[in-house]
C-alpha positions as a Python dict, from the first residue, in 0.01 Angstrom:
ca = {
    (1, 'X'): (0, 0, 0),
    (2, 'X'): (281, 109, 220),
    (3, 'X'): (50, 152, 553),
    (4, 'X'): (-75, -217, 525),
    (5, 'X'): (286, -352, 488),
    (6, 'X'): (376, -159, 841),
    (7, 'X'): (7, -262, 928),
    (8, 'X'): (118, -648, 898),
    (9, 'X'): (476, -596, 1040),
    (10, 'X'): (353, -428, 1329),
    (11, 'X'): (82, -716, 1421),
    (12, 'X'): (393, -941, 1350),
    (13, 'X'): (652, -787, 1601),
    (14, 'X'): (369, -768, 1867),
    (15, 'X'): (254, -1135, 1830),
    (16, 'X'): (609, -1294, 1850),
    (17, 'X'): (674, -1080, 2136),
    (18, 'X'): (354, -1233, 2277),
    (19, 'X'): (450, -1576, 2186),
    (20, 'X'): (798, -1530, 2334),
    (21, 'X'): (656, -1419, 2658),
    (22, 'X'): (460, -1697, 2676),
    (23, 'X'): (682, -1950, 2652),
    (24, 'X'): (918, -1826, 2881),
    (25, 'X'): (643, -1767, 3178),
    (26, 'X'): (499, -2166, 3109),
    (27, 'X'): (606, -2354, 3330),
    (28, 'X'): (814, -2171, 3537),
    (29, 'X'): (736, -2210, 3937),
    (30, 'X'): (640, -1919, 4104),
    (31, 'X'): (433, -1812, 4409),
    (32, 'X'): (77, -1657, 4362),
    (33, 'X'): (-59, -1450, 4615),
    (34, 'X'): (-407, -1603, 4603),
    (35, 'X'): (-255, -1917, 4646),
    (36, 'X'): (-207, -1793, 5001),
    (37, 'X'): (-361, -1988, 5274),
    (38, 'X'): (-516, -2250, 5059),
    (39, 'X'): (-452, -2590, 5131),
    (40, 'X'): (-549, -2938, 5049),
    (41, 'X'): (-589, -3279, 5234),
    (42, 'X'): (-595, -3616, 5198),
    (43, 'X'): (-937, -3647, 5101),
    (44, 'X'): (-951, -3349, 4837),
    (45, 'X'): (-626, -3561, 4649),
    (46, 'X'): (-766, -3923, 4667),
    (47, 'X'): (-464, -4006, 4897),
    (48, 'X'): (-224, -3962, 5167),
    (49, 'X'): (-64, -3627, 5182),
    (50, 'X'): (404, -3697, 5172),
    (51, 'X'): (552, -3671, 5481),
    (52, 'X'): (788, -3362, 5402),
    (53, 'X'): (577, -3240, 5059),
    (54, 'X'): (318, -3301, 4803),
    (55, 'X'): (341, -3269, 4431),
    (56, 'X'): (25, -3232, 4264),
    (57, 'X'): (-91, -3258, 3899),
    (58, 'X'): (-399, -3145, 3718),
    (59, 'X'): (-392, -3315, 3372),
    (60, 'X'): (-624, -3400, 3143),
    (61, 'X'): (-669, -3706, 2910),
    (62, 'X'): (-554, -3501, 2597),
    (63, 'X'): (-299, -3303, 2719),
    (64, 'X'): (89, -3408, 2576),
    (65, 'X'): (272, -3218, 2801),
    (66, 'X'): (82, -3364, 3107),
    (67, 'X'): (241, -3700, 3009),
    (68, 'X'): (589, -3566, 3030),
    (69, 'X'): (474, -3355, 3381),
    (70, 'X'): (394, -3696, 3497),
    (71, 'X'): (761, -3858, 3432),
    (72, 'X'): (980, -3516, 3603),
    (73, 'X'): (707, -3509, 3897),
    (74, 'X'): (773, -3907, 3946),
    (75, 'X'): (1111, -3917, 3861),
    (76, 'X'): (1137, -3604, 4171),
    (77, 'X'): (942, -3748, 4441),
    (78, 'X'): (1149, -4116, 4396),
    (79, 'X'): (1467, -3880, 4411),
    (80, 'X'): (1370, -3696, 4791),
    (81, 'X'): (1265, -3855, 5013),
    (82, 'X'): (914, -3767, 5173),
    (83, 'X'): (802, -3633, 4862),
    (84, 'X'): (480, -3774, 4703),
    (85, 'X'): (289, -3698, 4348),
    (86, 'X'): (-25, -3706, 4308),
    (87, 'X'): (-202, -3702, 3950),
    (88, 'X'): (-570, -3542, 3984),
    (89, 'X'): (-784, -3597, 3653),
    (90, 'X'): (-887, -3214, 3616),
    (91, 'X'): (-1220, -3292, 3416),
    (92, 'X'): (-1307, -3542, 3726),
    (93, 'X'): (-1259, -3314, 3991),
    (94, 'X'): (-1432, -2992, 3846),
    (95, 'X'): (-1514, -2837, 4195),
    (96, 'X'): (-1152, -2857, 4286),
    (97, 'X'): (-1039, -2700, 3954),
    (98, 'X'): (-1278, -2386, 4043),
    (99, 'X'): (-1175, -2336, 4357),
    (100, 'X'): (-826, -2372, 4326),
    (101, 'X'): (-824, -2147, 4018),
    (102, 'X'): (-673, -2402, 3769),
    (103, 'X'): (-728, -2243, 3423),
    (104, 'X'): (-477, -2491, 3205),
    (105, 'X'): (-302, -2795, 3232),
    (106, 'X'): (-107, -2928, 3339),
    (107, 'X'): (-105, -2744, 3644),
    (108, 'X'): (164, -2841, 3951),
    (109, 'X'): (100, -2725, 4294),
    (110, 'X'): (360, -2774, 4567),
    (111, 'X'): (218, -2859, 4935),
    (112, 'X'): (391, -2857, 5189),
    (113, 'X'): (353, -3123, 5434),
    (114, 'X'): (47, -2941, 5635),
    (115, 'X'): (-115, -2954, 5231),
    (116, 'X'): (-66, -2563, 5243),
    (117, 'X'): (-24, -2459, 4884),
    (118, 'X'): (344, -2318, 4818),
    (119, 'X'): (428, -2309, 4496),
    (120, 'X'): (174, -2316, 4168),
    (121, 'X'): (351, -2402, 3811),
    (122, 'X'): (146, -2388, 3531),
    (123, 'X'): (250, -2549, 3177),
    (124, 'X'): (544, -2801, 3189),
    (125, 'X'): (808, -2709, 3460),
    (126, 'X'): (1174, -2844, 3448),
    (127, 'X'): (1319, -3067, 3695),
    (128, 'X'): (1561, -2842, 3826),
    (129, 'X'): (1235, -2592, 3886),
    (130, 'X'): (1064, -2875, 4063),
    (131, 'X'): (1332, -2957, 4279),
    (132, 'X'): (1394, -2591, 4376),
    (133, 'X'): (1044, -2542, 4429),
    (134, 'X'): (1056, -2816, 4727),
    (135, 'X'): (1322, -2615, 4917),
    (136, 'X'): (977, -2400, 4978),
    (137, 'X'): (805, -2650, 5079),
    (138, 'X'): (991, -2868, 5341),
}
């Protein structure tokens, strides 16, 4: 009786834990090292690359949080100059998803303005994050 009460508190401690790691590490920006090199163009993101960076978005139809990704990212590239979003459907663009490793969304790469990939966010990043993000990037 005792051992499957420690049993259940154990499981317990380890899944919040889990759960609390989790939502700290979504979306947060950070650098990935395979991210290194890669790098998008014009034709890959439906339209023109910005003229200092590129915000890009991999949603999907169903996602909530892309919705809300959508409004920072927007709201961002109308606040500096030279900065443009661009929204990529992830289910339409399944080649791209593959190769560029995009395993949830929504998913926000940073380009800089060569379409180099500089930053990779995954999960819903904060404004502040964003704009920090672009001081990689231009």
């Amino acid at each position: 009786m005792m051992t499957g009460l420690v049993v259940c508190v154990a499981v317990l401690v380890v899944a919040s834990a889990a759960g609390v790691l989790y939502k700290r590490r979504s979306g947060r920006v950070r650098v990935r090292g395979r991210d290194d090199g890669k790098r998008l163009g014009a034709a890959e993101l439906g339209g023109a690359l910005g003229e200092r960076a590129t915000l890009v978005q991999f949603s999907s139809a169903f996602c909530a949080p892309c919705r809300a990704t959508r409004r920072v990212l927007g709201e961002v590239a109308g606040m500096v100059p030279g900065v443009t979003h661009v929204e990529i459907d992830a289910e339409a663009h399944l080649d791209l998803v593959r190769r560029l490793e995009i395993l949830k969304t929504p998913t926000v790469l940073v380009l800089d303005a060569d379409g180099r990939v500089v930053r990779r966010a995954t999960g819903q990043p904060r404004k502040a994050d964003v704009i920090a993000a672009l001081g990689e990037a231009v």
